[in-house]
PATIVEX-600698 format. One line per 8 residues: number of its first residue (from 1); their letters; for each residue z, y, x of N, C-alpha, C. Coordinates in pm, whole numbers. Atoms other than C-alpha are relative to their C-alpha. Layout:
NUM> a> Z,Y,X,Z,Y,X,Z,Y,X; ...
//
This chain:
1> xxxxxxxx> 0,-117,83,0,0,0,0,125,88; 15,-144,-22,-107,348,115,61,113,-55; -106,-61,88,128,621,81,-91,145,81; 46,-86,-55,-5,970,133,89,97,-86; -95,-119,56,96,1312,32,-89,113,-43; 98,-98,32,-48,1537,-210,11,176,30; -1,-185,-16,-133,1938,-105,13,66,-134; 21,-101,94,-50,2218,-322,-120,98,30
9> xxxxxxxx> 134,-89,48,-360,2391,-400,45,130,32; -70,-134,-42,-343,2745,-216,-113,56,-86; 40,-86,108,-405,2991,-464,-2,154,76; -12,-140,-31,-504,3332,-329,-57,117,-42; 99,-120,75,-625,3652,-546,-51,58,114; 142,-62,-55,-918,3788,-446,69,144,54; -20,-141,-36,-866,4137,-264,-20,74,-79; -7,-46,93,-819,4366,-496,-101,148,80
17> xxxxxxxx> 59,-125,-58,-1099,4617,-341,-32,118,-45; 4,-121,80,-1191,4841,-575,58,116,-64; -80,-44,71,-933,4918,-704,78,45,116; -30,-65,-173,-790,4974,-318,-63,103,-15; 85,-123,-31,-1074,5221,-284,13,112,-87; -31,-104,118,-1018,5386,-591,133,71,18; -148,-61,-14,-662,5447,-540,18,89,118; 18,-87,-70,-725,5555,-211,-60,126,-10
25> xxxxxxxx> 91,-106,5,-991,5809,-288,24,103,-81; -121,-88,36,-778,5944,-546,90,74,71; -129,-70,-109,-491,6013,-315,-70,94,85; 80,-60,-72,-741,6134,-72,-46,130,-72; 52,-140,106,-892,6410,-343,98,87,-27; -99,-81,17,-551,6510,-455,17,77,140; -36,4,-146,-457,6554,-92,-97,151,28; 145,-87,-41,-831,6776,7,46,106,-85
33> xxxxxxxx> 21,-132,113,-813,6988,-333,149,69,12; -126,-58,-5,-450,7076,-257,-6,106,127; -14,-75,-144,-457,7174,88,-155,101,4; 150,-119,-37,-849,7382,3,79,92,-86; -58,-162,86,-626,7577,-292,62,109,81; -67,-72,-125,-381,7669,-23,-66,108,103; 74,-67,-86,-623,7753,267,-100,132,-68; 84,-70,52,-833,7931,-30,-144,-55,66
41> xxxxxxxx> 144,30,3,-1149,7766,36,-71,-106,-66; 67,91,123,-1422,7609,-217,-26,-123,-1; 35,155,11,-1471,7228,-256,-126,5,-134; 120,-28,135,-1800,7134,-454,96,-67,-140; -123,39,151,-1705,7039,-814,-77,-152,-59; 17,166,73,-1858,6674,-830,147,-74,116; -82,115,-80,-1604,6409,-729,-101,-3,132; 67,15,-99,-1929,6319,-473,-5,40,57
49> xxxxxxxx> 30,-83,-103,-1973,6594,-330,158,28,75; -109,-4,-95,-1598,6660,-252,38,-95,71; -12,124,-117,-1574,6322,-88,-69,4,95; 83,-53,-69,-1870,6413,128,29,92,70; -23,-78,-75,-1756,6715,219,56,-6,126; -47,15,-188,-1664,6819,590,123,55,-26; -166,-29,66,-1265,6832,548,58,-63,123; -134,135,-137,-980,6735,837,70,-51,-110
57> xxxxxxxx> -122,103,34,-780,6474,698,117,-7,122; -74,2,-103,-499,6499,943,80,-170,9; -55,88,21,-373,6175,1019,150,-75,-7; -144,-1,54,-30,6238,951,-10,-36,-202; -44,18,122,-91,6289,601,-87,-106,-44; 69,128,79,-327,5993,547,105,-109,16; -110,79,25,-48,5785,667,90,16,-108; -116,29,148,189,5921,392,-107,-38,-91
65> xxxxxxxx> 53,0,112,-109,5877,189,-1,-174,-26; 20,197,-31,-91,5459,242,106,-19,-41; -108,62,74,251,5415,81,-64,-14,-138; 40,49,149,52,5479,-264,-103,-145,-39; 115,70,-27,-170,5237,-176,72,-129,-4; -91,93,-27,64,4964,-113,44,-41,-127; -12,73,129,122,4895,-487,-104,-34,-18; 68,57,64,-220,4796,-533,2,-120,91
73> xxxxxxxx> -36,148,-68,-223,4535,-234,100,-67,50; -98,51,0,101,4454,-258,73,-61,138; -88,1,-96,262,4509,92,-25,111,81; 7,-125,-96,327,4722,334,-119,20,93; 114,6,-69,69,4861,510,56,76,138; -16,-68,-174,101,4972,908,-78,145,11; 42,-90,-20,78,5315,1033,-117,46,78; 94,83,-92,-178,5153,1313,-124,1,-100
81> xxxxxxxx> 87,41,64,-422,5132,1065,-74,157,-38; 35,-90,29,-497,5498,1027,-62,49,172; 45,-45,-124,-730,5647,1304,104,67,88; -93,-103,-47,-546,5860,1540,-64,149,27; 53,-144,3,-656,6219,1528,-100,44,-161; 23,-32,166,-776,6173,1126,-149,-37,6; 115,-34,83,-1126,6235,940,-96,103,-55; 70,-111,28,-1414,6438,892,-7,12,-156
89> xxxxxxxx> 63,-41,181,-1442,6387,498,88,-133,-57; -34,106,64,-1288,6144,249,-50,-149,22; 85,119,-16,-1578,5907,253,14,-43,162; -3,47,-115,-1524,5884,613,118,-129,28; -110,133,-13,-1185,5756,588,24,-77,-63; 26,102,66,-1248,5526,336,-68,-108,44; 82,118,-62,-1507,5359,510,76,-45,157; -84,38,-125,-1261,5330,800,94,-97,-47
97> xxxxxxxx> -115,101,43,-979,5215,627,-13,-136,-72; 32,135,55,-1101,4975,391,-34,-122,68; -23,140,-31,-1172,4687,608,101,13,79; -118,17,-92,-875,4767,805,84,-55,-90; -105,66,82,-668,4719,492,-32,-108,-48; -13,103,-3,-832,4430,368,15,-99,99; -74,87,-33,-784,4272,714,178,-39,12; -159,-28,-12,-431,4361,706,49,-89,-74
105> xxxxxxxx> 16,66,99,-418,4173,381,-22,-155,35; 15,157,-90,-563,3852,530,110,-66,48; -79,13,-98,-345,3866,778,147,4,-38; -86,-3,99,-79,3929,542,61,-141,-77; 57,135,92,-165,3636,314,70,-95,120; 21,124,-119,-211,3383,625,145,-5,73; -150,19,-61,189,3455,792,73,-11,-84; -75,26,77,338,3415,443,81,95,-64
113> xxxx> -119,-123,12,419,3770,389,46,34,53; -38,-81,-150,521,3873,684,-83,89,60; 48,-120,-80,443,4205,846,46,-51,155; -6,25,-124,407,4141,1221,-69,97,65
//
């Protein structure tokens, strides 16, 4: 008689990307349109175009901007993960961050929840 041992089936939701990007790009907009009221200077008036636009993101405040972010992929995210010296435009740092956070995520997943 053969005795073996059955696996639990690893179950892992899909990356929640969109909804990452979205949340980010939000935060990111609030963030831009706050700090152009301040400085007094115009942002275009499509969502597109203000993501486009040529804007510093300082990368101080994109890091605070990654705690909101952290409820959609459900852990902490590293401060390492934000360029160092920021972003020319929203869309910039979106397309930066996003595969940084989904590998983070992976990598996340794969140690059991553990930040390392």
């Amino acid at each position: 008689m053969t005795v073996g041992t059955i696996a639990k089936p690893v179950t892992t939701k899909a990356f929640p990307g969109a909804a990452t990007a979205a949340k980010l790009r939000d935060l990111l907009l609030e963030a831009v349109m706050s700090h152009a009221q301040l400085k007094g200077y115009t942002l275009p008036a499509d969502i597109a175009g203000k993501c486009g636009a040529a804007v510093h993101l300082d990368s101080l405040c994109v890091v605070d901007l990654l705690c909101g972010v952290e409820s959609v992929v459900g852990f902490e995210l590293k401060d390492s993960l934000v360029k160092t010296g920021g972003y020319r435009s929203i869309n910039d740092a979106i397309e930066h961050l996003m595969p940084h956070i989904e590998k983070a995520r992976t990598k996340n997943n794969s140690t059991g929840g553990k930040n390392e």
